[in-house]
N, CA, C and O atoms as a CHARMM CRD file, in Angstrom:
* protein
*
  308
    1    1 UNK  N     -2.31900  24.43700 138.05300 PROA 1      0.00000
    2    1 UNK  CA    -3.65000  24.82100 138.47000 PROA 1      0.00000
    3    1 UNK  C     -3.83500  24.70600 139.98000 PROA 1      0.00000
    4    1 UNK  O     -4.18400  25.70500 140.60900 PROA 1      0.00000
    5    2 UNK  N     -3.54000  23.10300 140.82500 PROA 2      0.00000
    6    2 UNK  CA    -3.49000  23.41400 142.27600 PROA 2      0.00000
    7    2 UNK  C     -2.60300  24.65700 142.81100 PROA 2      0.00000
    8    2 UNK  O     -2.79700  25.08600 143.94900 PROA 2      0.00000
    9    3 UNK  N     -1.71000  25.17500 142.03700 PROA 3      0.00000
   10    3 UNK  CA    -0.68100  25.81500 143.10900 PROA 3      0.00000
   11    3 UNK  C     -1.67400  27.42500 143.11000 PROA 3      0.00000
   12    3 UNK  O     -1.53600  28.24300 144.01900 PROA 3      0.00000
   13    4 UNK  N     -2.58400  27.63100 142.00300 PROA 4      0.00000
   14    4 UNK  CA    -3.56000  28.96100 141.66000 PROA 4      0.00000
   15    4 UNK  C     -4.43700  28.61100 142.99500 PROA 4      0.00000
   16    4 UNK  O     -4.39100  29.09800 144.12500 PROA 4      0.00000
   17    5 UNK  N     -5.17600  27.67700 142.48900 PROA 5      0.00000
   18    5 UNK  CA    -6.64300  27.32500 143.68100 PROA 5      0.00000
   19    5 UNK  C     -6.23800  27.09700 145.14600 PROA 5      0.00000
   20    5 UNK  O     -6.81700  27.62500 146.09500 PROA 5      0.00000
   21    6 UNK  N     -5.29000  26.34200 145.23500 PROA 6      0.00000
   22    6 UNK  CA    -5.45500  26.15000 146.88600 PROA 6      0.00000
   23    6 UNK  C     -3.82900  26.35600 147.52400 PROA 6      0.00000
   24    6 UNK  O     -3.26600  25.46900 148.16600 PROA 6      0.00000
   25    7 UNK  N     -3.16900  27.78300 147.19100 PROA 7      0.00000
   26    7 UNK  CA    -2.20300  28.67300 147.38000 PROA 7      0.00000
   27    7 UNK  C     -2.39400  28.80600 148.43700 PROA 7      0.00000
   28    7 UNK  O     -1.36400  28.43100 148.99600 PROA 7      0.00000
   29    8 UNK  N     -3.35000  29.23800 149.42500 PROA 8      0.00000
   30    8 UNK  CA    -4.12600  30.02700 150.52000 PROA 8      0.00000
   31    8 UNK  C     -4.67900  28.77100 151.36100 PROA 8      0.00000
   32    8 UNK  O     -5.02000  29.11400 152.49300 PROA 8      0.00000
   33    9 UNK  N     -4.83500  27.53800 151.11800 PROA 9      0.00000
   34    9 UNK  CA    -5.85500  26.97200 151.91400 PROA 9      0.00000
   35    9 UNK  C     -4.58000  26.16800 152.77800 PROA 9      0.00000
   36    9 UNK  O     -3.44000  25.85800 152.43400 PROA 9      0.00000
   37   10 UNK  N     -5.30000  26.00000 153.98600 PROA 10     0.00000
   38   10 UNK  CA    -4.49000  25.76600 154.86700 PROA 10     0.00000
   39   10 UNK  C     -4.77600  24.07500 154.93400 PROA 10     0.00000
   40   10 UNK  O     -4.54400  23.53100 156.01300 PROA 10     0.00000
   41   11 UNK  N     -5.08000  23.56800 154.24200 PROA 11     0.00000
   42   11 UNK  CA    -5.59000  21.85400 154.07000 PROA 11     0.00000
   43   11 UNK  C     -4.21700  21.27400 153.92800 PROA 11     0.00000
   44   11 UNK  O     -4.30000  20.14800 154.41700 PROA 11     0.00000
   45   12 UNK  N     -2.92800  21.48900 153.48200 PROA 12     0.00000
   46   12 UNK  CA    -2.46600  20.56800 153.91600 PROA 12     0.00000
   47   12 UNK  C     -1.65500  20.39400 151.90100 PROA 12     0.00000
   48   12 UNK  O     -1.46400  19.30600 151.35900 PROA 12     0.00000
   49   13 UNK  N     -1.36000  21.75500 151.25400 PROA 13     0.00000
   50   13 UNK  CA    -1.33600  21.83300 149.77700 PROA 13     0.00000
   51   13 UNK  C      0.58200  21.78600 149.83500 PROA 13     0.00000
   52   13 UNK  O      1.08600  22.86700 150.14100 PROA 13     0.00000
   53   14 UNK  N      1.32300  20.90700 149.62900 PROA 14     0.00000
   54   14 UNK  CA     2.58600  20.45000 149.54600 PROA 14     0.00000
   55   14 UNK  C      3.47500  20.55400 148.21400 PROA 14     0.00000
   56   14 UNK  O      3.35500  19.43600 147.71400 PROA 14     0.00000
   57   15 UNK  N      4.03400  21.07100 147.65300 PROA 15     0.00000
   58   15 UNK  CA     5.06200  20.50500 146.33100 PROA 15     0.00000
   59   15 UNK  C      6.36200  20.15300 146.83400 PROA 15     0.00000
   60   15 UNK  O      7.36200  20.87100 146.81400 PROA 15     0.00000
   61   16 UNK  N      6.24300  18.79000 147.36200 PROA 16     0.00000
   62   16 UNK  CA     8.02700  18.01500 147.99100 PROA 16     0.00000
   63   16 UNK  C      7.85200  16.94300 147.34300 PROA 16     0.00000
   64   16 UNK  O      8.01500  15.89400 147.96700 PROA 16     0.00000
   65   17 UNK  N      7.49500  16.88400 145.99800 PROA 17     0.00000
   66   17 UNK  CA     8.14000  15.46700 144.97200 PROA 17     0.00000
   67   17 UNK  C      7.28100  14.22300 145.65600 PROA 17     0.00000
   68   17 UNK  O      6.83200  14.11300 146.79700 PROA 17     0.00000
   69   18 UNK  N      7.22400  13.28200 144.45500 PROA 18     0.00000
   70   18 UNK  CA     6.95800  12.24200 144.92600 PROA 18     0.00000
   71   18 UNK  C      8.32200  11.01400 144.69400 PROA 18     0.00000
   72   18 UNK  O      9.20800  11.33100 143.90000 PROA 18     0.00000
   73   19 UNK  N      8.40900   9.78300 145.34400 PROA 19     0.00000
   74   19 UNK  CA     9.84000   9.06900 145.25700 PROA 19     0.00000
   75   19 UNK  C      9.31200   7.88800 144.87100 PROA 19     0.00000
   76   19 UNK  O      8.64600   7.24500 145.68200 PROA 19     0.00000
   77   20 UNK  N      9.56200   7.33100 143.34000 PROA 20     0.00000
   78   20 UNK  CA     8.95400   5.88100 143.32100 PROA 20     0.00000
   79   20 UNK  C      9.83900   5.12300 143.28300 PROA 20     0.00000
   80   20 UNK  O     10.53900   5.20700 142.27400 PROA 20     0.00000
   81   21 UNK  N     10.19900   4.12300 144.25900 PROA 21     0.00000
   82   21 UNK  CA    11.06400   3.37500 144.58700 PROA 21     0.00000
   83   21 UNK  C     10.79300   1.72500 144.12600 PROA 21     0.00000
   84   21 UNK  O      9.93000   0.98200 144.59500 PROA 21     0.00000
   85   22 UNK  N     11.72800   1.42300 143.14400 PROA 22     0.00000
   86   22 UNK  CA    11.86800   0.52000 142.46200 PROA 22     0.00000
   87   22 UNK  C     13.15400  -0.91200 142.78400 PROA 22     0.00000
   88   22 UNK  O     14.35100  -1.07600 142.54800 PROA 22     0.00000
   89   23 UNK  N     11.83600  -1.85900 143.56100 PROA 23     0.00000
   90   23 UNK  CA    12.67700  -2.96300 144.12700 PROA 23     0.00000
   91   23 UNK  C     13.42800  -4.04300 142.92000 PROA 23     0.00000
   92   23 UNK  O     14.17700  -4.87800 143.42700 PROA 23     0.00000
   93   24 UNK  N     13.34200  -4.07700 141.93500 PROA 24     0.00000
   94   24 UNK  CA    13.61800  -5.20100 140.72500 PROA 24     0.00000
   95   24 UNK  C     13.99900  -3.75600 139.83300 PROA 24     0.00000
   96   24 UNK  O     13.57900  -2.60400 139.93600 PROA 24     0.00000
   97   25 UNK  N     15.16500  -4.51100 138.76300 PROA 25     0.00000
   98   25 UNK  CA    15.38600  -3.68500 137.76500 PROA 25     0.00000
   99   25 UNK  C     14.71500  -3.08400 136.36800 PROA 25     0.00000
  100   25 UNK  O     15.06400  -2.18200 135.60600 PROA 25     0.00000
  101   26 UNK  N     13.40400  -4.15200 136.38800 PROA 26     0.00000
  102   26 UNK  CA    12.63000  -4.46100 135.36700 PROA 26     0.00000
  103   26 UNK  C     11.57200  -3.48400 135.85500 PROA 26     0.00000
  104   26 UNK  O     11.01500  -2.95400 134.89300 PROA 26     0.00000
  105   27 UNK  N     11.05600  -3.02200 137.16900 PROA 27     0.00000
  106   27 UNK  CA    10.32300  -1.73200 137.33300 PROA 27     0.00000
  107   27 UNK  C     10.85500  -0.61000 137.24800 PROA 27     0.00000
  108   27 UNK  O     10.12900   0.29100 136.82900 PROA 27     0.00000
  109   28 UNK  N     12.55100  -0.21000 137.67500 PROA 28     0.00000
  110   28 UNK  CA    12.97600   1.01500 137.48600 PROA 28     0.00000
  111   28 UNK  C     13.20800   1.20500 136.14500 PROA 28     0.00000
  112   28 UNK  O     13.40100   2.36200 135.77100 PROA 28     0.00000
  113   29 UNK  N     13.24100  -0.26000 134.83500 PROA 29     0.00000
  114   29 UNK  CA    12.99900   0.56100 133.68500 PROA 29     0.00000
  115   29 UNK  C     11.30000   1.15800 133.31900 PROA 29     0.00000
  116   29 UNK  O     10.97100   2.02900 132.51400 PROA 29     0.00000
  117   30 UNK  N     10.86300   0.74000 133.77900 PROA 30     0.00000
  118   30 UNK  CA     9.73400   0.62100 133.81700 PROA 30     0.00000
  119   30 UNK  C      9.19800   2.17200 133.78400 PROA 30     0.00000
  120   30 UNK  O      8.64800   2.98800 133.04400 PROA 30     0.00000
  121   31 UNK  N      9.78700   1.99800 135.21200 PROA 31     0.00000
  122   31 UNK  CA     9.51100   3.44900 135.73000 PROA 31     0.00000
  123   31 UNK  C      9.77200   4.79100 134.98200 PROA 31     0.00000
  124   31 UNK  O      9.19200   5.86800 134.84200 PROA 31     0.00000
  125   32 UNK  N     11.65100   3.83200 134.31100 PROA 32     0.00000
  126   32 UNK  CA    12.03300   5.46600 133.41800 PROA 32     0.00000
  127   32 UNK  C     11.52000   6.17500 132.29000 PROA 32     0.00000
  128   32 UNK  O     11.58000   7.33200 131.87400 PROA 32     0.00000
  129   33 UNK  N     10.83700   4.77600 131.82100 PROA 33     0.00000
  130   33 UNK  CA     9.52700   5.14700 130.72800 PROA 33     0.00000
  131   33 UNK  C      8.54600   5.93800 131.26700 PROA 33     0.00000
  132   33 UNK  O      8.16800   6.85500 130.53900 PROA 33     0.00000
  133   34 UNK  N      8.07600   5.84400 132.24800 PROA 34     0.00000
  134   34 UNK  CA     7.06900   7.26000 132.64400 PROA 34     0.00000
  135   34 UNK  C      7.83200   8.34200 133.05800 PROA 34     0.00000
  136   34 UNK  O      7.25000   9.42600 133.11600 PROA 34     0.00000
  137   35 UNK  N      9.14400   8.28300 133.39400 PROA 35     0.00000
  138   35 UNK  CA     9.62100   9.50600 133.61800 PROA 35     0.00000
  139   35 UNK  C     10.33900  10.38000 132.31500 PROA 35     0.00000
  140   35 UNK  O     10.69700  11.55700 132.31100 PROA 35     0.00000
  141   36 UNK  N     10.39200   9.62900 131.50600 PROA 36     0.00000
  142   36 UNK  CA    10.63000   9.99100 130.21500 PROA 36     0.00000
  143   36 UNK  C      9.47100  10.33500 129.70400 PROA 36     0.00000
  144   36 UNK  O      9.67700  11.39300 129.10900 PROA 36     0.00000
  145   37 UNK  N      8.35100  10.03200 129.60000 PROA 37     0.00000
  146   37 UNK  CA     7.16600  10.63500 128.98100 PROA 37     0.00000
  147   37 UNK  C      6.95600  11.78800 129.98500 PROA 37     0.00000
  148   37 UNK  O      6.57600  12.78900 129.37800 PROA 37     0.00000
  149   38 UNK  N      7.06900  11.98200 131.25600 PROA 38     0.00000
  150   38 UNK  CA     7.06800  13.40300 132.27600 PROA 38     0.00000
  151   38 UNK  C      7.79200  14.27100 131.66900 PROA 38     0.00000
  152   38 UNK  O      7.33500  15.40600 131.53100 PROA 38     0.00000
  153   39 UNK  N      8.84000  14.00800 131.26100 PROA 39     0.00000
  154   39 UNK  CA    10.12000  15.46500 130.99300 PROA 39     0.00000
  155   39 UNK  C      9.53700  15.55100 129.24700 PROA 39     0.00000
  156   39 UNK  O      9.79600  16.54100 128.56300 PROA 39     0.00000
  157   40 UNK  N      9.12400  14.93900 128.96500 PROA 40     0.00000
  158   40 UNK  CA     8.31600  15.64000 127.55600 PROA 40     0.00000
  159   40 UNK  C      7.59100  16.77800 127.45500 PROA 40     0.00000
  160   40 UNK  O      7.59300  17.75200 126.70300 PROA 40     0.00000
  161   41 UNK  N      6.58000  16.19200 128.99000 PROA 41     0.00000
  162   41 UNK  CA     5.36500  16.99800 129.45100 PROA 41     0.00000
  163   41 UNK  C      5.83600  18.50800 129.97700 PROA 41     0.00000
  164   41 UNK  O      5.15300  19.52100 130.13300 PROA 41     0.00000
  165   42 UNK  N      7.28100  18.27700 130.19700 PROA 42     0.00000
  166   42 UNK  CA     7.87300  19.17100 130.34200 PROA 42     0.00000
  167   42 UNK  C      7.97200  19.56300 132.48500 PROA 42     0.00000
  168   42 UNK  O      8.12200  20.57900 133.16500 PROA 42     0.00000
  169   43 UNK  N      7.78800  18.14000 132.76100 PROA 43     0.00000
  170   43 UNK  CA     7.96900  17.86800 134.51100 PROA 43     0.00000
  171   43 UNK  C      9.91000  17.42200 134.26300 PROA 43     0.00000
  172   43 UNK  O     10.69600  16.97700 133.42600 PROA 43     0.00000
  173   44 UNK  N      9.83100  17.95100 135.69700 PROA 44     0.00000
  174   44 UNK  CA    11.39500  17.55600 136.10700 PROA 44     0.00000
  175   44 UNK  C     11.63200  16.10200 136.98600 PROA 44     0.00000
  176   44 UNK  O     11.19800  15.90700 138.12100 PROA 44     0.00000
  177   45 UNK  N     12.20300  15.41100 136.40300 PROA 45     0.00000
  178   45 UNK  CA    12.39500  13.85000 137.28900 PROA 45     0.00000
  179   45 UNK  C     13.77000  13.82600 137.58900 PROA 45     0.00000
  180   45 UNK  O     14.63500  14.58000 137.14300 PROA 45     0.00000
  181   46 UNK  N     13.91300  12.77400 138.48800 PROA 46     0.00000
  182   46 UNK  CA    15.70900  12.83200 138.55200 PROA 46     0.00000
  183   46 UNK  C     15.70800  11.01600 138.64100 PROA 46     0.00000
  184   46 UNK  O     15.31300  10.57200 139.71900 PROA 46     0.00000
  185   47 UNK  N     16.10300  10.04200 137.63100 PROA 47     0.00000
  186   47 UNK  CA    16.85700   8.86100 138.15100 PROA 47     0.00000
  187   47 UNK  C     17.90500   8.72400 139.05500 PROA 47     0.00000
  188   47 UNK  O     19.01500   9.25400 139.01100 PROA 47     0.00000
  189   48 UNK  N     17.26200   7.66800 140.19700 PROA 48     0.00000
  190   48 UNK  CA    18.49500   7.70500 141.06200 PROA 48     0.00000
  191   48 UNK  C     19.14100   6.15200 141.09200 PROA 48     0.00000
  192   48 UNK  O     18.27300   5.30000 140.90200 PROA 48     0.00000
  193   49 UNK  N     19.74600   5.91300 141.18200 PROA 49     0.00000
  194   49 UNK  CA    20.63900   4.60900 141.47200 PROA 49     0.00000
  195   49 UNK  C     20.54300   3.78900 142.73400 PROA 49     0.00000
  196   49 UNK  O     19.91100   4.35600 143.62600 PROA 49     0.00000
  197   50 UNK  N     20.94000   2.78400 142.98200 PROA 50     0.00000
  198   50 UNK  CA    20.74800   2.60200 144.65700 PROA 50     0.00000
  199   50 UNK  C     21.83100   3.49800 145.20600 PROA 50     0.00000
  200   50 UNK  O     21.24300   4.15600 146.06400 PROA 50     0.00000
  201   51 UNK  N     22.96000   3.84300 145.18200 PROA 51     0.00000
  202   51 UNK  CA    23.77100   4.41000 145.20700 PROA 51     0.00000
  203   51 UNK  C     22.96400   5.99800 145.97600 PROA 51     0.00000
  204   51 UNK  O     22.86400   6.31100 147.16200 PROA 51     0.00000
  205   52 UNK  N     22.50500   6.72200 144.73000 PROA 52     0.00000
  206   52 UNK  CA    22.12200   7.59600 145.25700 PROA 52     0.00000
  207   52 UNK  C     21.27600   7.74200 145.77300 PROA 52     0.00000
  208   52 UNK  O     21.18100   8.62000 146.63000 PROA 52     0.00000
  209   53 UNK  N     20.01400   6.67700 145.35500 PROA 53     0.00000
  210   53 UNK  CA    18.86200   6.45800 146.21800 PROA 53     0.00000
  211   53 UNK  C     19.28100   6.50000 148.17700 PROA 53     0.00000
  212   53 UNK  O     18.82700   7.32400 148.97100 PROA 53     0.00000
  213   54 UNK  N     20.11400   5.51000 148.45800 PROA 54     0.00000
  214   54 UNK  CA    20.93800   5.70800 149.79000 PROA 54     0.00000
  215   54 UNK  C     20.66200   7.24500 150.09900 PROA 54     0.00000
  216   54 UNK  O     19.68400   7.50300 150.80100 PROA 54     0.00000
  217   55 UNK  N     21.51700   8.36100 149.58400 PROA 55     0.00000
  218   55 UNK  CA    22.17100   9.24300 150.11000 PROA 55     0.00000
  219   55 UNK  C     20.67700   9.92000 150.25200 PROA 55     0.00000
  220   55 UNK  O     20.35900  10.59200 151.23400 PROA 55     0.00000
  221   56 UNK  N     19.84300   9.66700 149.19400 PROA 56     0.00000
  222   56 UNK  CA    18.30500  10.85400 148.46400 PROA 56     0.00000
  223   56 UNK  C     18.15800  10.93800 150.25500 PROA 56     0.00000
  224   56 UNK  O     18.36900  11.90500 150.98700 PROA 56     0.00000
  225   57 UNK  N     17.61500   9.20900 150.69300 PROA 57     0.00000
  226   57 UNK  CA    16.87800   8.90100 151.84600 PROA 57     0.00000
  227   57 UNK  C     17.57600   8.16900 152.52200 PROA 57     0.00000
  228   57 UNK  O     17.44600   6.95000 152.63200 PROA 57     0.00000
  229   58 UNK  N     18.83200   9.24200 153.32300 PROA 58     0.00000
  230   58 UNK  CA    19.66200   8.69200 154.39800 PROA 58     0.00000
  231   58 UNK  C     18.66400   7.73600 155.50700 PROA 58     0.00000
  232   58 UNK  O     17.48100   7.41900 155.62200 PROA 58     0.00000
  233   59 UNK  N     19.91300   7.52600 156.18400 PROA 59     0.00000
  234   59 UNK  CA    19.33300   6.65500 157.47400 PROA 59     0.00000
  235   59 UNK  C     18.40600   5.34100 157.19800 PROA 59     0.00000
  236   59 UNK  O     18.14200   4.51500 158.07200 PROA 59     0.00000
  237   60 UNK  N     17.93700   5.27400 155.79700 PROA 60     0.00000
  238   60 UNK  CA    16.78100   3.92200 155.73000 PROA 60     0.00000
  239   60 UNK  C     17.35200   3.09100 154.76800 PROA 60     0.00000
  240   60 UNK  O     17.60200   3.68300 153.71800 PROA 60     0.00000
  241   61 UNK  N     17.70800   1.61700 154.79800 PROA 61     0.00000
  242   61 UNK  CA    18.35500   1.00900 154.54700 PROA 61     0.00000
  243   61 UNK  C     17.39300   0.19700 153.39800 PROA 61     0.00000
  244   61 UNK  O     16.29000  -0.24500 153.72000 PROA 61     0.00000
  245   62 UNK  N     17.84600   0.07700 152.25400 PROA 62     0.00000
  246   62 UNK  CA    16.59400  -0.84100 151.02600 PROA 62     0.00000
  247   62 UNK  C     17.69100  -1.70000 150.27500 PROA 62     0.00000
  248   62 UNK  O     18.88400  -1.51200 150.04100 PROA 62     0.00000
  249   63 UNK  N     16.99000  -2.50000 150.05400 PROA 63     0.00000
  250   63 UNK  CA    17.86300  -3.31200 148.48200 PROA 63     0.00000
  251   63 UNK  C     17.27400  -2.95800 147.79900 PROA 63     0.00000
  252   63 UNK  O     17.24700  -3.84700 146.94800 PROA 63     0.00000
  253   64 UNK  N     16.20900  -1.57600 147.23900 PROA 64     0.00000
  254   64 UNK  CA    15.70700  -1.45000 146.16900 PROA 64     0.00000
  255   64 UNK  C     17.04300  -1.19500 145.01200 PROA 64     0.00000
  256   64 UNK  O     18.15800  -0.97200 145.48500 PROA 64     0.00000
  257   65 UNK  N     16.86100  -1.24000 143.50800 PROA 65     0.00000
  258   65 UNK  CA    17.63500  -1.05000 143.17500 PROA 65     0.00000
  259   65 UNK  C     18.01100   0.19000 142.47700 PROA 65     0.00000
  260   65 UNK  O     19.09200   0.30300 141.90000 PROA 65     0.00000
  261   66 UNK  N     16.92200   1.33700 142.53600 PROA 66     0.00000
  262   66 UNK  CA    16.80200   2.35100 142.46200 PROA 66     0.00000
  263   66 UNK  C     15.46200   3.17400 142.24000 PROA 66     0.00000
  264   66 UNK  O     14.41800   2.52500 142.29300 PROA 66     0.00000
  265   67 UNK  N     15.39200   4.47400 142.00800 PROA 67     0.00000
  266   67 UNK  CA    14.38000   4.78000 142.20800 PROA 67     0.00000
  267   67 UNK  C     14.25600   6.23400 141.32100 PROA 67     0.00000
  268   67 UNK  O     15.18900   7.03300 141.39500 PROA 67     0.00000
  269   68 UNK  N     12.91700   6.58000 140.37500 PROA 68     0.00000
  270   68 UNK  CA    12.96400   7.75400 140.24700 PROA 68     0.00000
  271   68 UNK  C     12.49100   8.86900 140.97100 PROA 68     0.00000
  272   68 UNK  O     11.36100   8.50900 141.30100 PROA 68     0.00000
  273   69 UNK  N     12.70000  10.19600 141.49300 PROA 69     0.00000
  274   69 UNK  CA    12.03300  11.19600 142.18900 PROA 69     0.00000
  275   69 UNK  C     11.19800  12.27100 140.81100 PROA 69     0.00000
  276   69 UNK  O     11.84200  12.66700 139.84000 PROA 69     0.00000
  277   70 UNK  N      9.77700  12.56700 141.00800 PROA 70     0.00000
  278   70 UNK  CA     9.41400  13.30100 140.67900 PROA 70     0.00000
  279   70 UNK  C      9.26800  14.68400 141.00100 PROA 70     0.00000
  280   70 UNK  O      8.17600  15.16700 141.29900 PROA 70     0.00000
  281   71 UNK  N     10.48200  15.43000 140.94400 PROA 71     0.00000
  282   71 UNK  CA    10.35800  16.43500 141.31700 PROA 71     0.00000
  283   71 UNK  C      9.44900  17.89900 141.80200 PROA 71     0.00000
  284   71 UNK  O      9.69200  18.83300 142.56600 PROA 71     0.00000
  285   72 UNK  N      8.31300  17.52900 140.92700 PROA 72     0.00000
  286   72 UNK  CA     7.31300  18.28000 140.46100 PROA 72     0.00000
  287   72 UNK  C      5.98100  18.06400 141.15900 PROA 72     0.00000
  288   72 UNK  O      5.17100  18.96700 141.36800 PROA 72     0.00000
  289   73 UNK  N      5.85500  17.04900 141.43200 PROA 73     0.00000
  290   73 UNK  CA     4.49300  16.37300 142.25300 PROA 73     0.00000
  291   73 UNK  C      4.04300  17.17200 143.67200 PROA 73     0.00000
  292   73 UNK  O      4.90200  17.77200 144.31900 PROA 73     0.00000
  293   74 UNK  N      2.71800  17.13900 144.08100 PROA 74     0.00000
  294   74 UNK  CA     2.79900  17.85800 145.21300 PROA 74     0.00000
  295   74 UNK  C      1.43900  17.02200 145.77100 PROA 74     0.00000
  296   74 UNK  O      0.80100  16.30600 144.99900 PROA 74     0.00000
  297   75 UNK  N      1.10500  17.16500 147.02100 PROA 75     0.00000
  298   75 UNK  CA     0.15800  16.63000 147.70900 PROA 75     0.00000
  299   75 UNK  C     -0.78000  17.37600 148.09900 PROA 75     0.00000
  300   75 UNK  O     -0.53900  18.50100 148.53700 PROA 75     0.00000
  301   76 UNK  N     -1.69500  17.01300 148.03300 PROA 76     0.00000
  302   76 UNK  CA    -3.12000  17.47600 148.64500 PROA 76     0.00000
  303   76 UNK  C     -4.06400  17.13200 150.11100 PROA 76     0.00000
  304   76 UNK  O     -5.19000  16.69400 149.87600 PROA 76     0.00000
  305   77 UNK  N     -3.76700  17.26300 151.27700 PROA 77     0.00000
  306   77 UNK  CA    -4.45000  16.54000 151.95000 PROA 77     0.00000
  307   77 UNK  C     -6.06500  17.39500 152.29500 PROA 77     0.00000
  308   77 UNK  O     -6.92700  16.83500 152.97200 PROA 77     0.00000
C-alpha cells in the first residue's frame, strides 16, 4: 500500500530493509521467530550469522552474534 500512495512523494519513501541486530543468542532466536512468522506472511528475511553479519555491514566491527535482515521493510520519513 505505501509503495501505491507515496510512489511520487518526495518525503523521503525508502524500501532498503530493515537489520535487527542481535547481541545474545537468546534474541537472535528470538528474532527468528518473527522472521519465521514474516516469510509466512509471505515477506522475505535473510538470517545472518556473525560471520555474515561482518561481511552484510563491512567496516563496523560488533560481537553481536548475529542478525536477521528484513528484506522487505521500507522507511518513511
Amino acid at each position: 500500500l505505501y509503495e501505491t500512495q507515496y510512489r511520487d512523494v518526495t518525503a523521503g519513501y525508502e524500501r532498503r530493509g530493515e537489520l535487527m541486530v542481535c547481541l545474545t543468542s537468546a534474541s537472535l532466536e528470538a528474532e527468528k521467530d518473527v522472521a519465521d512468522a514474516a516469510q509466512k506472511l509471505g515477506l522475505h528475511t535473510e538470517v545472518l550469522s556473525r560471520d555474515e553479519l561482518s561481511r552484510f555491514e563491512s567496516g563496523i566491527e560488533t560481537d553481536a552474534e548475529g542478525a536477521i535482515y528484513f528484506v522487505d521493510d521500507a522507511h518513511l520519513t
